[in-house]
N, C-alpha and C positions, 0 to 999 in steps of 0.2 A: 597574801591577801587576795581576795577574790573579788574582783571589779567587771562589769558590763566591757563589750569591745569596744573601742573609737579609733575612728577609722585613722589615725595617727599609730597603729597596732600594724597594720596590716602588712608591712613589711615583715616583721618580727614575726607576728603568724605563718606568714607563708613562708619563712625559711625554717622553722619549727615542722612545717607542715612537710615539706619536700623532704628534708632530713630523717624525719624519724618514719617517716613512709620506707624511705631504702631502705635504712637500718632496721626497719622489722619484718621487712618483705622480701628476703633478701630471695625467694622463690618465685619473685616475681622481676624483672627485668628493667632497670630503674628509668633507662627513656620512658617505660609507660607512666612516670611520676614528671619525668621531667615533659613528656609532651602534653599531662592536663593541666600542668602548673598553670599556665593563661585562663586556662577555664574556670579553675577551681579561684584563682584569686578574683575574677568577676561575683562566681556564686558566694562568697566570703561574707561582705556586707549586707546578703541579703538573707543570711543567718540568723542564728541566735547564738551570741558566741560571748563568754565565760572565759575569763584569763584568769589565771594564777600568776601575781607578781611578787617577786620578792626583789627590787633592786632592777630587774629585769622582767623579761618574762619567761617563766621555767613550765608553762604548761596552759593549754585551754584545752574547751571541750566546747565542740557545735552540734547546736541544735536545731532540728526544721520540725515544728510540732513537737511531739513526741518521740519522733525517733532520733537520734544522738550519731552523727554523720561522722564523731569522732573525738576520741581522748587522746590527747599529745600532750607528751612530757617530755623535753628535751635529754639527752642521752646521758648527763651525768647529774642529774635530778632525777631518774628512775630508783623506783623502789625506795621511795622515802617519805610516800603516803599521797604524793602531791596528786595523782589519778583517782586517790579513794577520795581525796578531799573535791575534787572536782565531782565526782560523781554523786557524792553525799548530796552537794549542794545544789543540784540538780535534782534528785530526789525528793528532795524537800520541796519540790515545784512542783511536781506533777505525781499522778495515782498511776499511769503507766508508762514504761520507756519500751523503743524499740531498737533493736540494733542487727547488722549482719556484720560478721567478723569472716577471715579466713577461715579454714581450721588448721591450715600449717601451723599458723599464727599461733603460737600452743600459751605463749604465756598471757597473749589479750584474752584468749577463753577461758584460759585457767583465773584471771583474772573474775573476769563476768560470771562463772559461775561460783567464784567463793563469795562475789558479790551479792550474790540472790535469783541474780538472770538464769532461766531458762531454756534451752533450746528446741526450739520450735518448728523447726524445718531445717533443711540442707538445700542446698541448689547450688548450680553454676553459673557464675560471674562472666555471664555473656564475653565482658571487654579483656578481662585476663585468663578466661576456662581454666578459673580456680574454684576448686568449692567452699562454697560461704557457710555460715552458721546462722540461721536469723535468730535471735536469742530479745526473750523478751522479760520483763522487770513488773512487778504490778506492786503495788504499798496495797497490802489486804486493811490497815488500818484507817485509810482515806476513804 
């Protein structure tokens, strides 16, 4: 089920969050996850942030406007729709999304693009000089 965040979440969020940062960025050095963690749990509630619960929470997706700061599905909940079902329903909200992904990242991209997203530019990620993807989403039917 997909339910709004409250702030009774946000623990559960942010260990969701630090977790599956390492585990997919494994090219990136994971004190850099563990030193924004304070920060990133400040910006949290000032989100727009989508949980997927089944009994727990097995996944969300944040939002700031239109652009999507992030799909998390916990490590043994992948690959079992829970990220499309996030993103559907996020879709259904808006006529355009934005997003930057690594491009290590091979299976968040391969992701985004069998989802519809485009990619739109390349750059480097100032805080880790990794290259990102900005990949963008539009509903031509809205």
């Amino acid at each position: 089920m997909i339910r709004g965040f409250k702030d009774t979440d946000l623990n559960s969020v942010m260990r969701l969050w630090l977790e599956t940062n390492i585990s997919a960025h494994g090219f990136i050095d994971e004190n850099y996850w563990k030193s924004n963690y304070d920060k990133v749990k400040q910006m949290m509630p000032k989100a727009t942030i989508f949980v997927y619960e089944e009994k727990s929470i097995k996944g969300f997706v944040g939002l700031s406007g239109n652009y999507i700061a992030g799909i998390f599905v916990e490590t043994n909940s992948q690959s079992k729709g829970i990220g499309k079902i996030l993103l559907d329903y996020i879709k259904e909200k808006n006529k355009e999304l934005f997003l930057q992904v690594y491009k290590k990242n091979e299976r968040a991209v391969s992701f985004y693009l069998r989802e519809g997203f485009i990619i739109e530019n390349e750059q480097i990620d100032i805080n880790t000089n990794e290259t990102e993807l900005v990949m963008r989403w539009e509903n031509d039917a809205k």
